[in-house]
N, C-alpha and C positions, 0 to 999 in steps of 0.2 A: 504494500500500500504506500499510497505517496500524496504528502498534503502538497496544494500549488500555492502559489503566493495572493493570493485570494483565500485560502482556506477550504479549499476543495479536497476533499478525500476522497482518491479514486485509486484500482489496482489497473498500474498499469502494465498486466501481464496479459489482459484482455481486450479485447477492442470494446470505447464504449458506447458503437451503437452496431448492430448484428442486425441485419434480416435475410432469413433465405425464403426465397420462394413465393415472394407476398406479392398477392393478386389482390388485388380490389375492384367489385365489377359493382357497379350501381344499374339499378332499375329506372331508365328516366322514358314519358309516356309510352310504357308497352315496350319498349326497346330497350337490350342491356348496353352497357357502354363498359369497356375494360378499361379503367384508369393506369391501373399499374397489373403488369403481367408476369410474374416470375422474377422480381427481382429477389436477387443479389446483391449484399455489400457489408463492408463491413470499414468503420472509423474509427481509428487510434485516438486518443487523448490526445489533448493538446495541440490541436491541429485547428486551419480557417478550412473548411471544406467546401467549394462552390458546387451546389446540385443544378447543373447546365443543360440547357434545352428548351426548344420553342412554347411556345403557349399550348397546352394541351399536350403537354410530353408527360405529364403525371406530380410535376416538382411541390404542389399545393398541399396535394392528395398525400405525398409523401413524409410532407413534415406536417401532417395532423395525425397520421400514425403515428412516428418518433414520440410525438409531441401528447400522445395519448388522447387527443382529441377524436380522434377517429380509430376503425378498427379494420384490420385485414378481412377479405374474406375467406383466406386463407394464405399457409405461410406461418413462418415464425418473426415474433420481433422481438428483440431482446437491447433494452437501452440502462446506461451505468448499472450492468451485472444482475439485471430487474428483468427476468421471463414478464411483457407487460402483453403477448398476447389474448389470454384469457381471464385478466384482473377484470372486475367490479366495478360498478360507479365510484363506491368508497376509495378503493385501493388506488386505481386509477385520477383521483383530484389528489390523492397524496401524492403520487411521483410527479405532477403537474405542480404542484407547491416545492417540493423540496429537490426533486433530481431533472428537471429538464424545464427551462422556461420559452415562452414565443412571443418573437418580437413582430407588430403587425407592418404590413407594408407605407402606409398611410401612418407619419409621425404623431398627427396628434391624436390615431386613436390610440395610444400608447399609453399616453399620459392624461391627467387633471388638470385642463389647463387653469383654472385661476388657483392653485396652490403652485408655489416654488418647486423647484426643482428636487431640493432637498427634502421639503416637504413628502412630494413623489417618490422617492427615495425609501422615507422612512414608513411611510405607507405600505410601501412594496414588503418591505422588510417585515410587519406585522403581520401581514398577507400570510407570507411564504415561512413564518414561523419564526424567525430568525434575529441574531442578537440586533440593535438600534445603537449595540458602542460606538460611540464615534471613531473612535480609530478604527475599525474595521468597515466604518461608512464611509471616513475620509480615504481608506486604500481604494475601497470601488468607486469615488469620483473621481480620484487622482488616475487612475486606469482606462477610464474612458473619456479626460481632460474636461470635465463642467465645471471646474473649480472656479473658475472668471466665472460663469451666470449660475450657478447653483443659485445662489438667494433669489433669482430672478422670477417671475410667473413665468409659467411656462407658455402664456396666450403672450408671451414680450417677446417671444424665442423665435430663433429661426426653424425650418424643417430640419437640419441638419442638426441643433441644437438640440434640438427635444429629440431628435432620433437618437440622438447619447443619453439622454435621460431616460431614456427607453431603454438602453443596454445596462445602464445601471442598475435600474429597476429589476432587469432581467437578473443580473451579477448576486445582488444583494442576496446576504447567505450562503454564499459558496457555492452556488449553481454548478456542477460541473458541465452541463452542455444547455445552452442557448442555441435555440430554430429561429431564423432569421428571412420571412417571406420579400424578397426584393428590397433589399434594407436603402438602395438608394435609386428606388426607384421613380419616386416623387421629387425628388433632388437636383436640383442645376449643380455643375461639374463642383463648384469650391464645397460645396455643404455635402456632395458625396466623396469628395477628397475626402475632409474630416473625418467621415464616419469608417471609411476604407482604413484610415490608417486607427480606429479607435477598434476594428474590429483585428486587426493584425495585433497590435498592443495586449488585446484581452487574452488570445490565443497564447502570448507568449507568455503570461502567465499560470499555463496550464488548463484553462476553461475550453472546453471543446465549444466551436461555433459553425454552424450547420446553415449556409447562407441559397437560400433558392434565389437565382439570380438570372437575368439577362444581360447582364455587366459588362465589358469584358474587362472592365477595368480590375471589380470585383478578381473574376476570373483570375488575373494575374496575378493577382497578389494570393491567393490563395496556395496554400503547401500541397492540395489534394484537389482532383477537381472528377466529378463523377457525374455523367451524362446521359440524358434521359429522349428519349424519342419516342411518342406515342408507345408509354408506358412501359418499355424496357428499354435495360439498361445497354448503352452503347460506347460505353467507355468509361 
């Protein structure tokens, strides 16, 4: 086992997110649709990993499974050493709370906009269970740089702003892996610069980060990049 500089306790003799095999086929009027077909894969710790592919390649679909939000219709998923295939409502809101968080596409649904940053912060923190000490609050500002507008509302912010209030949020508690649905995808180039280099940063702190992207900027910077095509995996 190995703590990260965030306070994540993860083994990393295992990858920490697994699926084999996971289909997902929805019923939509009278017609099935296969989202995800037989994937495969599997993510180290500590890693930015870009899940790559056109619109309707499955990337949505994927990290609501991860993310416990959704469920295969078959397959196995296994996320931070957690068999989360066949968990419960119960079971499943707790590894949403404490071992995997999701950051949405759209910055300010992220956030409260007329409370502060910190505010948002310490909110998140109650949420997901976890201590409100400030030095372990000021490590996950400092990690994802708000320190200049933390006191700010978040309705004063830019998108790129709050979309780090967003990863903080996400951070806060040791989170070992953040889902991250097009993190700059609402972003003009300077405000997804920020947030590119605040997700490479969080990485290198050991926190796994799971970005569905059409980026390429994303893309590059990324240590791992796993690609998706009408619902299987193509590299």
């Amino acid at each position: 086992m190995a703590t990260s500089d965030l306070g994540v306790l993860v083994d990393l003799a295992y990858p920490i997110v697994m699926c084999e095999a996971v289909t997902r086929r929805y019923a939509v009027r009278g017609d099935e649709v296969v989202a995800l077909d037989g994937v495969d894969l599997e993510v180290e710790t500590g890693q930015l990993v870009a899940l790559a592919g056109p619109s309707g390649s499955g990337k949505s679909t994927l990290l609501a499974i991860l993310g416990c939000i959704d469920r295969p219709t078959s397959g196995r998923v296994r996320v931070v050493e957690q068999e989360v295939t066949g968990l419960g409502r119960k079971e499943r809101r707790y590894v949403r709370r404490r071992m995997v968080a999701t950051v949405l596409p759209q910055p300010a649904d992220n956030v409260l906009l007329r409370r502060t940053g910190l505010d948002n912060v310490r909110i998140a923190a109650r949420h997901r269970l976890a201590s409100v000490d400030p030095a372990k609050l000021l490590d996950v500002i400092n990690a994802v740089g708000i320190g200049d507008f933390a006191e700010r509302t978040c309705a004063t912010m830019s998108g790129g702003e709050q979309q780090r209030v967003a990863l903080a949020c996400a951070l806060v508690g040791g989170t070992p892996l953040v889902l991250t649905d097009e993190p700059t995808g609402a972003l003009d180039a300077v405000s997804a610069a920020t947030v590119i280099d605040a997700l490479v940063r969080i990485a290198a702190t050991g926190t796994t980060i799971v970005a569905a992207t059409h980026d390429p900027h994303v893309i590059a910077a990324a240590s791992t990049v796993i690609r998706l095509d009408h619902g299987r995996r193509v590299g």
